[in-house]
C-alpha positions in Angstrom: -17.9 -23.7 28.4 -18.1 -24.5 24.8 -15.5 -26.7 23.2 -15.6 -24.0 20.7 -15.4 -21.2 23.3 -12.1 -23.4 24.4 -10.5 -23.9 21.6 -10.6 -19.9 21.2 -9.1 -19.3 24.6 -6.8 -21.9 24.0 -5.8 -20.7 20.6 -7.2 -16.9 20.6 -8.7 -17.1 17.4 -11.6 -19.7 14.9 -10.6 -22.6 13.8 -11.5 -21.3 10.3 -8.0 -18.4 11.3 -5.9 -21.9 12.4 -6.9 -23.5 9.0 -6.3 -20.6 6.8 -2.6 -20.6 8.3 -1.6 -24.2 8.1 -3.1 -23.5 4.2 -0.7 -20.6 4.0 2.0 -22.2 5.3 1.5 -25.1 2.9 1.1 -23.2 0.5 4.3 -21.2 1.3 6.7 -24.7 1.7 5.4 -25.6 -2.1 6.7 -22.2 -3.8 9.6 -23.2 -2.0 10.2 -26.7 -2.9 9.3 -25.8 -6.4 11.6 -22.5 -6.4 14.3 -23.6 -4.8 14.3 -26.9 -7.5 16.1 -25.2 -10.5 19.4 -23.1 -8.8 19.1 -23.2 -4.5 22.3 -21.0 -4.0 21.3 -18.3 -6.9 17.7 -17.9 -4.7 19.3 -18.0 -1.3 21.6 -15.2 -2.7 19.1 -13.5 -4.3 16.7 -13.7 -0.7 19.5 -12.1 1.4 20.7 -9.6 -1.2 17.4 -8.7 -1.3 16.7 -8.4 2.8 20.2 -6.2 3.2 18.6 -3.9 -0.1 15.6 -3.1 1.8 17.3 -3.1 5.6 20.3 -1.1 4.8 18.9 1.1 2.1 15.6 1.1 1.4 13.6 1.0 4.6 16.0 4.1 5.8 15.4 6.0 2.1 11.7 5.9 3.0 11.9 6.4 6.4 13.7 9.9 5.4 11.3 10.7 2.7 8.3 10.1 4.9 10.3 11.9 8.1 10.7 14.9 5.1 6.9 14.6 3.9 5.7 14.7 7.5 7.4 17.8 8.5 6.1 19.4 5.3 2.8 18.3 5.8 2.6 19.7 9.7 1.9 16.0 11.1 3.5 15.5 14.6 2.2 12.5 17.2 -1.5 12.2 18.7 -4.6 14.0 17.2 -5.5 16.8 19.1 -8.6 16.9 21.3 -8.9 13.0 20.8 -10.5 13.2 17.8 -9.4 11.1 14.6 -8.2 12.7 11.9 -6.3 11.2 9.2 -2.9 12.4 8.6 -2.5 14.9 5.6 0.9 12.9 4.9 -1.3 9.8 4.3 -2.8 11.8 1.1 1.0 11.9 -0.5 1.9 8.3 1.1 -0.6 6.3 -0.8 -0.5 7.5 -4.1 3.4 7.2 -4.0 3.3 3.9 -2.6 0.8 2.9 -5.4 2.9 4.5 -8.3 6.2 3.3 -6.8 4.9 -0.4 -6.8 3.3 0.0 -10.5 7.3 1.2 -11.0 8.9 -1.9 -9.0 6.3 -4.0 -11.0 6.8 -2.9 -14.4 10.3 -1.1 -14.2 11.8 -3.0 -17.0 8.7 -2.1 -19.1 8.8 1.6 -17.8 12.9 1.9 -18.4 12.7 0.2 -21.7 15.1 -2.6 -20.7 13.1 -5.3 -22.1 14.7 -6.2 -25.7 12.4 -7.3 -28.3 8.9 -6.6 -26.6 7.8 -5.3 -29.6 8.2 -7.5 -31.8 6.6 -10.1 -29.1 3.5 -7.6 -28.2 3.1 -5.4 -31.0 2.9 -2.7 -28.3 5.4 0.4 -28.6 7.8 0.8 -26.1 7.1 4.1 -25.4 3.1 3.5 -24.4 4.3 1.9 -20.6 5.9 4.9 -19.4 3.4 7.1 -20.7 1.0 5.3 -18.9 2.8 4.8 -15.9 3.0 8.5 -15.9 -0.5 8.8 -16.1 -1.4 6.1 -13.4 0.7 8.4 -11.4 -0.7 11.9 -12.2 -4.3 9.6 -11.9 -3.4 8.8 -8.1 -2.3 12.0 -6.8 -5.2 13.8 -8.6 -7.7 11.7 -7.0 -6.0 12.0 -3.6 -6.1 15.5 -4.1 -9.7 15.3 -4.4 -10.2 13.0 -1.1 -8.0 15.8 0.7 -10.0 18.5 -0.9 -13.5 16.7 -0.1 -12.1 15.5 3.9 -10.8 19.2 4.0 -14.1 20.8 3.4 -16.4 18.6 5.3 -13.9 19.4 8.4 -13.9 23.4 8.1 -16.1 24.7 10.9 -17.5 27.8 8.9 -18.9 25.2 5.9 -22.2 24.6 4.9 -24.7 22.7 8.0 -28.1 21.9 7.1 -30.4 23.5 9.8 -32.4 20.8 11.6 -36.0 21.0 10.3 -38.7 22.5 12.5 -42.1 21.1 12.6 -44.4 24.5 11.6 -47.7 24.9 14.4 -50.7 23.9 13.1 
């Protein structure tokens, strides 16, 4: 046996997986250091406020609306016949999860809650919800076409390409 060969039995994965963790982690202990420098009670707060938002209301909100989207949608357990399909569900879930993180990410931009950006930017107010609008209707139209394109190339009736037959000489 390899000393590599043992160190991944050992460990169950490269060295290059070990190092990218211990570079993660030290990476993760200087954010921090250097976060929890300026106001360590406000951040603590601010960590579990934010842990009992997402356990207590958020991860049940979604849970709902994806329970709601699947029943809608016709998706219940295991492919049939072992083949793998992908969920119609996962056409709604992606573009949502995309424009809801655009929203998370630019809310105060979005909601106009940001005083004085104007005169700092130069940029209307109004332009970031318009175009968070847009991003949205730009997701859901193009995972329309992905479930229009998957839908197609699954139907059994659609167009097949007769294999070509060698004509006798």
């Amino acid at each position: 046996m390899t000393r590599l060969g043992g160190f991944r039995e050992r460990y169950g994965a490269s060295p290059l997986h070990l190092l990218l963790v211990v570079c993660s982690f030290a990476l993760a202990l200087y954010a921090g250091i250097r976060l929890l420098e300026g106001d360590p009670l406000g951040v603590a707060i601010w960590f579990v406020g934010a842990a009992l938002l997402h356990d207590l209301v958020l991860l049940p909100l979604y849970t709902l609306t994806d329970r709601a989207a699947q029943a809608l949608t016709g998706v219940r357990g295991a492919p049939v016949g072992g083949t793998h399909r992908m969920p119609a569900v996962n056409y709604v879930r992606v573009p949502a999860f995309l424009s809801l993180l655009l929203l998370v990410v630019w809310y105060p931009l979005v909601l106009r809650r940001v005083p004085g950006y104007h005169s700092a930017t130069g940029l209307d107010p109004e332009v970031f919800l318009r175009r968070w609008l847009l991003l949205t209707a730009a997701f859901f139209a193009c995972s329309a076409l992905c479930l229009l394109a998957a839908t197609v190339r699954r139907r059994p009736g659609g167009p097949r390409r007769e294999p070509a037959v060698a004509e006798p000489e």
